[in-house]
Gaussian input, Z-matrix of N, CA and C with variables (Angstrom, degrees):
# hf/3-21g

backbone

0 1
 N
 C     1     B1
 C     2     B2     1     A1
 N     3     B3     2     A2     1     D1
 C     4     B4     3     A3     2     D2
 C     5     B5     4     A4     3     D3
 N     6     B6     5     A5     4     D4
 C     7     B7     6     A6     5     D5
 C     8     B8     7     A7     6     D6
 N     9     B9     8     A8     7     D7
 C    10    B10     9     A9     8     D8
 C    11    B11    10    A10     9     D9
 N    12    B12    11    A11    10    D10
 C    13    B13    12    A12    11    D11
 C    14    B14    13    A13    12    D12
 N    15    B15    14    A14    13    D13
 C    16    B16    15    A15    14    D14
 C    17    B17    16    A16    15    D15
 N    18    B18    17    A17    16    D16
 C    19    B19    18    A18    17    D17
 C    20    B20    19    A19    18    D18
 N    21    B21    20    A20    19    D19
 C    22    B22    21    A21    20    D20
 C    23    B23    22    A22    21    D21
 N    24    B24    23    A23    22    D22
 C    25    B25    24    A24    23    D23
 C    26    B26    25    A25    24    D24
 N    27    B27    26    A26    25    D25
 C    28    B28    27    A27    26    D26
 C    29    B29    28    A28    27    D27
 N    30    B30    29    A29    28    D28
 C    31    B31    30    A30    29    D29
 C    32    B32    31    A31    30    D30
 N    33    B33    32    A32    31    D31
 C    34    B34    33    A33    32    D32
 C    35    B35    34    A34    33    D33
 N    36    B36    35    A35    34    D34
 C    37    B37    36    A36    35    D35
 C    38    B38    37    A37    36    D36
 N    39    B39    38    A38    37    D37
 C    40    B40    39    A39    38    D38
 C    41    B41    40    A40    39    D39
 N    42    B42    41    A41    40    D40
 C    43    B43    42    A42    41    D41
 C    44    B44    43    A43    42    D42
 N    45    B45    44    A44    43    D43
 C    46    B46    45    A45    44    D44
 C    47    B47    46    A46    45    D45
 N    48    B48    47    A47    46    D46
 C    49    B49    48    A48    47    D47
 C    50    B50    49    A49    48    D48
 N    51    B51    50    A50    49    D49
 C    52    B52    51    A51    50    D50
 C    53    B53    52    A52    51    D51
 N    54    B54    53    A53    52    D52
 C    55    B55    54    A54    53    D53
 C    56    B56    55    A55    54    D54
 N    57    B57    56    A56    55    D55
 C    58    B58    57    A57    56    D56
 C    59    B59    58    A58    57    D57
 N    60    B60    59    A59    58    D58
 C    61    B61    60    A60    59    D59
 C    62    B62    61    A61    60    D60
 N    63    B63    62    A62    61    D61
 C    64    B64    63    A63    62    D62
 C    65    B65    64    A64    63    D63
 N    66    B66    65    A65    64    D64
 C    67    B67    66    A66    65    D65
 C    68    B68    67    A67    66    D66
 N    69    B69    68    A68    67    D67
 C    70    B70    69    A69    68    D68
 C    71    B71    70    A70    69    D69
 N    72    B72    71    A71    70    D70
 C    73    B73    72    A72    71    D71
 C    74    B74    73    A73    72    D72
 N    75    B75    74    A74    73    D73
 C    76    B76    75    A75    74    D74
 C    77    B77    76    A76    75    D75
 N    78    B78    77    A77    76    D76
 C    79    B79    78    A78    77    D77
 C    80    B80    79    A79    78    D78
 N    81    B81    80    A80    79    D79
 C    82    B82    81    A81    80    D80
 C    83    B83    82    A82    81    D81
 N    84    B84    83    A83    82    D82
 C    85    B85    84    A84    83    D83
 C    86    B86    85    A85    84    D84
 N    87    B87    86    A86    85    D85
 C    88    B88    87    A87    86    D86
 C    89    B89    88    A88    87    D87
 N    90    B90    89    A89    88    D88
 C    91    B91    90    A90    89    D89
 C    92    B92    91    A91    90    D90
 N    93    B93    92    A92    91    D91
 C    94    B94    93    A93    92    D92
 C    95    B95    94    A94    93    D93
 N    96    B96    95    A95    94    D94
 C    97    B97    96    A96    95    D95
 C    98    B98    97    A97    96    D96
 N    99    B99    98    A98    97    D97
 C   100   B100    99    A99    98    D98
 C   101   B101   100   A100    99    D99
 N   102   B102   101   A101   100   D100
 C   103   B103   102   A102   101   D101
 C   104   B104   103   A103   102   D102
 N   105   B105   104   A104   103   D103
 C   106   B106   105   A105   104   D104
 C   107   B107   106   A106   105   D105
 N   108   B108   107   A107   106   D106
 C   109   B109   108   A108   107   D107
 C   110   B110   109   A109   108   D108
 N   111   B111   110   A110   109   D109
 C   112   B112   111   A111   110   D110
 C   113   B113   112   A112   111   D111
 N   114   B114   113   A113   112   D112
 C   115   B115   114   A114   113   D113
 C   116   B116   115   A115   114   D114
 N   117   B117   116   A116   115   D115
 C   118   B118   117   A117   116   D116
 C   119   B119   118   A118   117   D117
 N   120   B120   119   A119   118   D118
 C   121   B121   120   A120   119   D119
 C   122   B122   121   A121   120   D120
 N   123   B123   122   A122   121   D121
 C   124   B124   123   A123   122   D122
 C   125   B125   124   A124   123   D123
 N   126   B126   125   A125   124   D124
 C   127   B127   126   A126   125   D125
 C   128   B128   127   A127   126   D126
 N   129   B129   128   A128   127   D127
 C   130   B130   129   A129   128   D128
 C   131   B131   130   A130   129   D129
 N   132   B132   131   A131   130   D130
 C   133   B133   132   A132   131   D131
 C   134   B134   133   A133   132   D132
 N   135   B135   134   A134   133   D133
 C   136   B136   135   A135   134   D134
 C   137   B137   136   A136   135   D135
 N   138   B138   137   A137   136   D136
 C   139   B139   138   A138   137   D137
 C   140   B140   139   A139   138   D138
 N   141   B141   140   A140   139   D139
 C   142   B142   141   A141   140   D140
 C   143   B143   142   A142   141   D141
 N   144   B144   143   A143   142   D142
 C   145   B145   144   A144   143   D143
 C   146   B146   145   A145   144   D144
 N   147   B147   146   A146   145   D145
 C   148   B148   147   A147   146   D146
 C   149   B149   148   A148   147   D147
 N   150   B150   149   A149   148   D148
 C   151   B151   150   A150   149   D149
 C   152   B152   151   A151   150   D150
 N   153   B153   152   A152   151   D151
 C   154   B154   153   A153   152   D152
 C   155   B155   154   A154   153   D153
 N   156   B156   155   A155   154   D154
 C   157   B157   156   A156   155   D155
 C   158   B158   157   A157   156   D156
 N   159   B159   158   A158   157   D157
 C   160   B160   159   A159   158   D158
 C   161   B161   160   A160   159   D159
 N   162   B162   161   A161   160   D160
 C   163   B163   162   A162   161   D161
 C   164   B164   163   A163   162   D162
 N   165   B165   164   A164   163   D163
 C   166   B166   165   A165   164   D164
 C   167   B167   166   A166   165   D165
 N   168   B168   167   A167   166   D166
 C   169   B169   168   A168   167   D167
 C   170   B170   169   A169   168   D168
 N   171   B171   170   A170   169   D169
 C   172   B172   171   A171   170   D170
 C   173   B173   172   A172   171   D171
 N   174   B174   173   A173   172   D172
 C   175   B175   174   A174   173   D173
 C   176   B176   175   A175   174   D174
 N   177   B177   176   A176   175   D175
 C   178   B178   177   A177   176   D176
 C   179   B179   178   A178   177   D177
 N   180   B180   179   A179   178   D178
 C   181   B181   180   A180   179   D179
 C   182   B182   181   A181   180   D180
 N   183   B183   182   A182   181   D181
 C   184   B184   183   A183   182   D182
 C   185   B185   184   A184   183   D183
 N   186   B186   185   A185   184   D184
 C   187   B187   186   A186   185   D185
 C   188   B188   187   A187   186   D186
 N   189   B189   188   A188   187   D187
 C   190   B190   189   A189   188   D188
 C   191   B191   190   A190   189   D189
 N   192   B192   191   A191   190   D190
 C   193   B193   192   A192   191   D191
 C   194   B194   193   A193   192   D192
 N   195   B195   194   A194   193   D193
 C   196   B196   195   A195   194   D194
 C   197   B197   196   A196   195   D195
 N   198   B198   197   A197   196   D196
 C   199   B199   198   A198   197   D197
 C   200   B200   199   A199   198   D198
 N   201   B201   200   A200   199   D199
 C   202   B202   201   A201   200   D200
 C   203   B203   202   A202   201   D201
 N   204   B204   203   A203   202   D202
 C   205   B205   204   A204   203   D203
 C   206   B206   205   A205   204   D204
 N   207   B207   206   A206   205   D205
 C   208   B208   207   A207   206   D206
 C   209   B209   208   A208   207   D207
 N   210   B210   209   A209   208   D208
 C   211   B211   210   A210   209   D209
 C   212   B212   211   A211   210   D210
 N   213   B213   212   A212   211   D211
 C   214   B214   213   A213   212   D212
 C   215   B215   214   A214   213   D213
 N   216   B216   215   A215   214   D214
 C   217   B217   216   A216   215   D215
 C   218   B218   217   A217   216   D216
 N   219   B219   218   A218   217   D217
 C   220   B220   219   A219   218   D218
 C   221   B221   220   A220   219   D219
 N   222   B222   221   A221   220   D220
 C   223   B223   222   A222   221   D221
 C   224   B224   223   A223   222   D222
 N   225   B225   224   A224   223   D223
 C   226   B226   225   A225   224   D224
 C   227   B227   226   A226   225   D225
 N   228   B228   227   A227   226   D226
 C   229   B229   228   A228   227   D227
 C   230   B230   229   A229   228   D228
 N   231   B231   230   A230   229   D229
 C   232   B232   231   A231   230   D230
 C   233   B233   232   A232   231   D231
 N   234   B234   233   A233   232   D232
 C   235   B235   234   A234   233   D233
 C   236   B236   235   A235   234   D234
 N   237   B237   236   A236   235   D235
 C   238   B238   237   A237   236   D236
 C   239   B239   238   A238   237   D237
 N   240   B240   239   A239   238   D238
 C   241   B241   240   A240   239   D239
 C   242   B242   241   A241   240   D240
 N   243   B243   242   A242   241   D241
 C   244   B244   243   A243   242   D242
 C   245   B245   244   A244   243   D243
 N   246   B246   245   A245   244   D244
 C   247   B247   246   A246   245   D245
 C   248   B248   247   A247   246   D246
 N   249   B249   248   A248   247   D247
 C   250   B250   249   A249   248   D248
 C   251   B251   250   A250   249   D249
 N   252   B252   251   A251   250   D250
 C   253   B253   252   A252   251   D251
 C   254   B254   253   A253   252   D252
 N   255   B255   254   A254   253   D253
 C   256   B256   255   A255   254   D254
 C   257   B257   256   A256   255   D255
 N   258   B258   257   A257   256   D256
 C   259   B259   258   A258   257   D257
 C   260   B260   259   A259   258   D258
 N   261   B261   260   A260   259   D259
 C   262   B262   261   A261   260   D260
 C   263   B263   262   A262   261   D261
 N   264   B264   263   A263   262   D262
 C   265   B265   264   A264   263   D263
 C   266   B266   265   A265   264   D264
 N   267   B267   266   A266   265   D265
 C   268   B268   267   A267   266   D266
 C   269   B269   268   A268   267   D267
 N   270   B270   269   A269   268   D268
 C   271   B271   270   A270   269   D269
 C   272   B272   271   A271   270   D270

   B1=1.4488
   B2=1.5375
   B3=1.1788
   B4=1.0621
   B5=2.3017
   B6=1.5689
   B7=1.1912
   B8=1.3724
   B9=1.2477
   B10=1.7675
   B11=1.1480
   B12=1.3254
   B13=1.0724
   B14=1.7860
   B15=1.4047
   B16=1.3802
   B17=1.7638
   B18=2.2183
   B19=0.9151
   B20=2.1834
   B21=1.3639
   B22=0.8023
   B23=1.4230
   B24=1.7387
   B25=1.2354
   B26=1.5265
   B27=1.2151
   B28=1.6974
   B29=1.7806
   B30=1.6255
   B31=1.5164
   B32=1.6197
   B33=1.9342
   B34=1.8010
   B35=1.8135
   B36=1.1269
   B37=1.8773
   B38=1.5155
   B39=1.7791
   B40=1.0797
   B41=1.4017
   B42=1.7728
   B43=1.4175
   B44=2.1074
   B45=1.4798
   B46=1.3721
   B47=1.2771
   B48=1.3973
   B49=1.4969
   B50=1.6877
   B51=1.2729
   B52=1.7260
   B53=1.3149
   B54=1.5249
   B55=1.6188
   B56=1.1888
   B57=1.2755
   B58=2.1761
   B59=1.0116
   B60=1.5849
   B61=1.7671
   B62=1.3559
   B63=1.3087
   B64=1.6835
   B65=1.6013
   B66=1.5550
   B67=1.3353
   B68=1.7364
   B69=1.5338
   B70=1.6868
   B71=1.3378
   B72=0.7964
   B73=1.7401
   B74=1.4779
   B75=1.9575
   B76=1.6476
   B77=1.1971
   B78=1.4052
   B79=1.6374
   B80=1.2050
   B81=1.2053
   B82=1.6603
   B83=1.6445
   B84=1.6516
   B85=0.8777
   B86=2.0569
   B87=1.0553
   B88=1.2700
   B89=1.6780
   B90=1.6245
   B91=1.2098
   B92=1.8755
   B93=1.3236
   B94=1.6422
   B95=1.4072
   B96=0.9747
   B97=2.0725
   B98=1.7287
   B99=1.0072
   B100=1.6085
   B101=1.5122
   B102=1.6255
   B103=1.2258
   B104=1.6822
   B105=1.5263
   B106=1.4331
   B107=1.3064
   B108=1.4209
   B109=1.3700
   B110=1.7660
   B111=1.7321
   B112=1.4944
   B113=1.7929
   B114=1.2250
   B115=1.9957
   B116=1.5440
   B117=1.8134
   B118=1.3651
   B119=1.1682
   B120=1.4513
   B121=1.0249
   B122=1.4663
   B123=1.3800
   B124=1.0287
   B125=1.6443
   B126=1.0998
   B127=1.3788
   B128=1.5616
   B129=1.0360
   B130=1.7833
   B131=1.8573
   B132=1.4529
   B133=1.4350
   B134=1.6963
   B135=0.8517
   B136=1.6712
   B137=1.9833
   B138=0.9848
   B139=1.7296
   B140=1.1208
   B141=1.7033
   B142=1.1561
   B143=1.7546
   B144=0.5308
   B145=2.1273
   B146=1.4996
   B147=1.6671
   B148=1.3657
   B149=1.4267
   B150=1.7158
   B151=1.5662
   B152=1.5655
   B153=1.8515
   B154=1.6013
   B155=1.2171
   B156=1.5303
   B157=1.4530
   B158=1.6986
   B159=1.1250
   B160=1.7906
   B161=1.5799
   B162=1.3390
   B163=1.6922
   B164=1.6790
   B165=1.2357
   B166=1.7579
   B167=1.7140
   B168=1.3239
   B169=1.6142
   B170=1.0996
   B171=1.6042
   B172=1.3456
   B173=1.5543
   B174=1.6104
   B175=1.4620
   B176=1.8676
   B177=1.5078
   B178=1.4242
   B179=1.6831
   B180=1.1775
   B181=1.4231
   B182=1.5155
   B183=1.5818
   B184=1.1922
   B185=1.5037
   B186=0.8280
   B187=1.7765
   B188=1.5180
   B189=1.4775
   B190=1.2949
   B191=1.5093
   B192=1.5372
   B193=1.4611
   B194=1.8502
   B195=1.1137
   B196=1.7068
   B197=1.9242
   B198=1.0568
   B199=2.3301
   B200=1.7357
   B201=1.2025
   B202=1.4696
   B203=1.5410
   B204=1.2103
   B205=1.4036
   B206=1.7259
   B207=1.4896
   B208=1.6353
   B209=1.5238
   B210=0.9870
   B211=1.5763
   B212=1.4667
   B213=1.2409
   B214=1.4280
   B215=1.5651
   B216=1.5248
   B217=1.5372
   B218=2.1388
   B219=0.9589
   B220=1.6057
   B221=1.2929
   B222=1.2035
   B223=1.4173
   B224=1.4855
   B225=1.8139
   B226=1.7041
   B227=1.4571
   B228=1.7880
   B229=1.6967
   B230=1.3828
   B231=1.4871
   B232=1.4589
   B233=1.4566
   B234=1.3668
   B235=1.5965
   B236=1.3679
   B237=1.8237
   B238=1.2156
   B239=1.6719
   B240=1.4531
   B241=1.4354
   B242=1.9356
   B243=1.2876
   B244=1.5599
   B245=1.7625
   B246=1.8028
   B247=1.2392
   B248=1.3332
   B249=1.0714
   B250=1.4651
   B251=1.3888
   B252=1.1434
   B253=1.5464
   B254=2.2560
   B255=1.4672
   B256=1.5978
   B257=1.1856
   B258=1.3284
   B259=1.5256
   B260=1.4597
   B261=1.7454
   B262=0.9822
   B263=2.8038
   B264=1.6766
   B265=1.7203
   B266=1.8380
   B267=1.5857
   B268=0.9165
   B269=1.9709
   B270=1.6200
   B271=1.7541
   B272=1.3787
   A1=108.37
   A2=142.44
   A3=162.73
   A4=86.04
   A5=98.73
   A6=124.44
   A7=123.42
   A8=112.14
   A9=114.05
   A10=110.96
   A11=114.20
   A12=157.40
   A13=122.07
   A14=111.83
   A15=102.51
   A16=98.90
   A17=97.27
   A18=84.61
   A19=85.80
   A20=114.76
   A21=121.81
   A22=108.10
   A23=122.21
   A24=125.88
   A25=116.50
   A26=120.06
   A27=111.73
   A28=81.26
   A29=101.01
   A30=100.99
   A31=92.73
   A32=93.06
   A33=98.86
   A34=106.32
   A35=105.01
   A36=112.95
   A37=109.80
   A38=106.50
   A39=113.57
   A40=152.03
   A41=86.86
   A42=97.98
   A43=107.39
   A44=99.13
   A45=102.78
   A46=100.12
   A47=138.43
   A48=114.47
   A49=126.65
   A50=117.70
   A51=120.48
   A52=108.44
   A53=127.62
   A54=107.64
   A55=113.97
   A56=99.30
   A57=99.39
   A58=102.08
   A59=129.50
   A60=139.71
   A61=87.22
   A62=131.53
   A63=146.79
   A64=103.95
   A65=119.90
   A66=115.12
   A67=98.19
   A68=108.95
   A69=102.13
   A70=102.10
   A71=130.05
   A72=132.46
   A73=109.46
   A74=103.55
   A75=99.44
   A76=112.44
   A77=124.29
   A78=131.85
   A79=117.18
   A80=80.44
   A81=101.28
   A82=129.89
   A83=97.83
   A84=110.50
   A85=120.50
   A86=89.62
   A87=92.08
   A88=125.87
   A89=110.18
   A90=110.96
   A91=110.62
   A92=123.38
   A93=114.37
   A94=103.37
   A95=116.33
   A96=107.59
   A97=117.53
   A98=104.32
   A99=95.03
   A100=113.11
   A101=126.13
   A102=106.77
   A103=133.73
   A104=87.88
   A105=98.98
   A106=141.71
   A107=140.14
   A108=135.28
   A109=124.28
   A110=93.15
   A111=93.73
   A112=98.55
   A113=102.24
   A114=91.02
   A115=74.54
   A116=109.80
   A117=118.73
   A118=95.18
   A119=136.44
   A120=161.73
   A121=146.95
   A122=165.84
   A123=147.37
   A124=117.03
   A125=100.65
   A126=98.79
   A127=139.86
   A128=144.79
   A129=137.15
   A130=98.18
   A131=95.30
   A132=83.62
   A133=122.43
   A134=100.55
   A135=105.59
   A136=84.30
   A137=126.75
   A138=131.49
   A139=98.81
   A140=118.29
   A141=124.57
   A142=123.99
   A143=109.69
   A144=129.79
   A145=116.65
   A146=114.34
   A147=115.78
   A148=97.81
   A149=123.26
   A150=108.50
   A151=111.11
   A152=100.94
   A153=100.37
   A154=88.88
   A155=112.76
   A156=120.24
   A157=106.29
   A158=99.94
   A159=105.24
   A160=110.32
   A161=91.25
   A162=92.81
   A163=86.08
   A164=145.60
   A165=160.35
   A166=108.82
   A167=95.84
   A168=98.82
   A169=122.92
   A170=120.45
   A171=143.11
   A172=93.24
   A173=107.61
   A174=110.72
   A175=102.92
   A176=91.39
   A177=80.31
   A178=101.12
   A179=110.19
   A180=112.39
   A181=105.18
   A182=132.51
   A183=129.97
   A184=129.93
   A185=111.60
   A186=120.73
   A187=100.31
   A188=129.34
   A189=100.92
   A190=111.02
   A191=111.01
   A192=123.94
   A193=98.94
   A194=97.31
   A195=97.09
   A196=104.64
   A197=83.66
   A198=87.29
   A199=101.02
   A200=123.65
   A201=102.85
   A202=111.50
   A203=126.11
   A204=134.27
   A205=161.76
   A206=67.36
   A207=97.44
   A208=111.58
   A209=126.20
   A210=149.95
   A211=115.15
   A212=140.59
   A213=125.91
   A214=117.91
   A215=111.72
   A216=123.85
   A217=80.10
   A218=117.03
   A219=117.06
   A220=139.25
   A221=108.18
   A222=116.96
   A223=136.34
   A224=91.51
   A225=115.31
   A226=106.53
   A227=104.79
   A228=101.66
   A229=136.33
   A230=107.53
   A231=132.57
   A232=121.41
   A233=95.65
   A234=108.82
   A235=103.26
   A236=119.42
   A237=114.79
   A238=103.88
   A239=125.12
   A240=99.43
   A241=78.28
   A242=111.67
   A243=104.53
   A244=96.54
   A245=119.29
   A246=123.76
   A247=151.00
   A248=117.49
   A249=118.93
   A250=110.92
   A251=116.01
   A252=106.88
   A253=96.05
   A254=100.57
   A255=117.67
   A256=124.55
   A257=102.38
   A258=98.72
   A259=101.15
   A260=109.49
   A261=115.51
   A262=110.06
   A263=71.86
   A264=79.75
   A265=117.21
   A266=129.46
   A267=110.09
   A268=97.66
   A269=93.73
   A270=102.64
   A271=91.13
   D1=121.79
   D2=-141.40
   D3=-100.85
   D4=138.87
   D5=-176.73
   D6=-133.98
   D7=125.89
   D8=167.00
   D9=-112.08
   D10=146.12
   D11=179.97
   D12=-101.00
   D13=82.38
   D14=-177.03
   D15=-153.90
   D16=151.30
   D17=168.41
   D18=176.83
   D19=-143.16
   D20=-171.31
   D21=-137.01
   D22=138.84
   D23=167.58
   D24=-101.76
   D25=172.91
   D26=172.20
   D27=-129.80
   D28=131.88
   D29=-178.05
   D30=-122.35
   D31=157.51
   D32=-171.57
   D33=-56.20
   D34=128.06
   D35=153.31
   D36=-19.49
   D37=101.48
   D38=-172.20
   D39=85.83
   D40=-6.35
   D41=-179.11
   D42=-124.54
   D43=45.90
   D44=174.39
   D45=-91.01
   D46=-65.41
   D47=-168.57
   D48=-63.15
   D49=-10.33
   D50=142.42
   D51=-55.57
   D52=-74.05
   D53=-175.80
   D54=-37.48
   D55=-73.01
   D56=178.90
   D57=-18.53
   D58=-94.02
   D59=-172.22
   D60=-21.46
   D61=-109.03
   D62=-142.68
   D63=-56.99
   D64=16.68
   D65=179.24
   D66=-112.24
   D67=-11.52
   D68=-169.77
   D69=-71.12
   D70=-75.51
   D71=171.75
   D72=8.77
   D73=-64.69
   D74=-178.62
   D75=-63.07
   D76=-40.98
   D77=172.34
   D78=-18.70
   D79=-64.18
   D80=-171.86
   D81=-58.67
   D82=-54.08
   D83=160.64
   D84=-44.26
   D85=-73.99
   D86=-174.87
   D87=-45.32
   D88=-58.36
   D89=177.04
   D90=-50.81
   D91=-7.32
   D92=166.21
   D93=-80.57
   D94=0.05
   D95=-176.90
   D96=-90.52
   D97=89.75
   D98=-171.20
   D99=-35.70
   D100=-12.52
   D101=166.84
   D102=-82.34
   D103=-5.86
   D104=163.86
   D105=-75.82
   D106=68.42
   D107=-154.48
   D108=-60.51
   D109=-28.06
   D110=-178.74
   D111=-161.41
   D112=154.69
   D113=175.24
   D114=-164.96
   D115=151.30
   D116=164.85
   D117=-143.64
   D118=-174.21
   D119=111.24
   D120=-99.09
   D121=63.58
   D122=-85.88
   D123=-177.11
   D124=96.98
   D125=164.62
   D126=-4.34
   D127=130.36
   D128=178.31
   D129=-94.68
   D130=121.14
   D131=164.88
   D132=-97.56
   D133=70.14
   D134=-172.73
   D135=-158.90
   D136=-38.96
   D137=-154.15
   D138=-129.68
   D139=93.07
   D140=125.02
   D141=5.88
   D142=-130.27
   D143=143.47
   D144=0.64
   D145=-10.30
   D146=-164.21
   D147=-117.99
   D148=121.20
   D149=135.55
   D150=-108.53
   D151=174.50
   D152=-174.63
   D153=-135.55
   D154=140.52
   D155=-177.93
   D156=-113.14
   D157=147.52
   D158=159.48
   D159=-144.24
   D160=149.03
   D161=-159.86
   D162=-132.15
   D163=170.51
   D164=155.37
   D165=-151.64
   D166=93.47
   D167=149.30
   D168=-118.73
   D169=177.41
   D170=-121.47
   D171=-102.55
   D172=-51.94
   D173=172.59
   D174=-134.44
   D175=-158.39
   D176=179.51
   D177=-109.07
   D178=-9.75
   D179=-176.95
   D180=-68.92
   D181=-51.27
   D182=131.44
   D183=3.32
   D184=-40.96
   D185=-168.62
   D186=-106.59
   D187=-35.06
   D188=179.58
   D189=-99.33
   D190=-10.92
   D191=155.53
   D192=-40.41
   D193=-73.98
   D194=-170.18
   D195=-47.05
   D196=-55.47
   D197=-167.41
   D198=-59.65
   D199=-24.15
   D200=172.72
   D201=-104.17
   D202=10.84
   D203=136.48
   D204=-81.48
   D205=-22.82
   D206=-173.42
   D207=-74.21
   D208=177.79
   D209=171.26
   D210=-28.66
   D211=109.36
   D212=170.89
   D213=-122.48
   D214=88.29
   D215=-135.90
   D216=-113.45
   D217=7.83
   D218=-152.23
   D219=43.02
   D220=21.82
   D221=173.10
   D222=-22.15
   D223=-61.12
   D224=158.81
   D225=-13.63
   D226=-62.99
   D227=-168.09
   D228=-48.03
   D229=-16.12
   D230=169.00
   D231=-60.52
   D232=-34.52
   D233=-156.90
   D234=-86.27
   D235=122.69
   D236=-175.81
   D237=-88.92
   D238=-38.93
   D239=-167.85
   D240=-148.69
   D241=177.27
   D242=-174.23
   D243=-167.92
   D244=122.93
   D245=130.62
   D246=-97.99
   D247=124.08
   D248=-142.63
   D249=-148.39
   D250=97.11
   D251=-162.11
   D252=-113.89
   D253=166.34
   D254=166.50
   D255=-119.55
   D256=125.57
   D257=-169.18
   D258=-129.97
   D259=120.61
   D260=-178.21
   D261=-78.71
   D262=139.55
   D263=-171.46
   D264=-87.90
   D265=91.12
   D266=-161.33
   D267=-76.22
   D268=148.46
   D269=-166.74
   D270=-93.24

């Protein structure tokens, strides 16, 4: 069953365009995985302090396939508080 991944981070004062940077890698990574249908990351233009992510994979096994493989650049450490919910897509 195919899953998204979306939501909002609160990043430390000043340190959003480092997250951005140290988030391309996963981007990247990921969008080559045919199980990846879509992943962004992206700035708020209204919020300083804010990115919003959206992620679409194929399943969910896919997705944690990717998160215990993927990139571990520490990004997290940036991140002051984060909602982020999964929502599975019935087809």
């Amino acid at each position: 069953m195919p899953i998204i991944v979306a939501g909002k981070l609160r990043i430390k004062s000043g340190k959003r365009d480092e997250f951005i940077q140290k988030s391309i890698e996963a981007i990247s990574l990921a969008r080559k995985l045919d199980a990846c249908e879509d992943f962004s990351v992206s700035v708020d233009p209204i919020d300083e302090n804010r990115v919003n992510i959206f992620e679409k994979w194929k399943s969910r096994e896919t997705l944690e396939e990717f998160r215990n493989s993927g990139p571990d650049n520490d990004s997290f450490s940036l991140v002051e508080s984060f909602n982020v919910n999964e929502h599975e897509v019935n087809t």
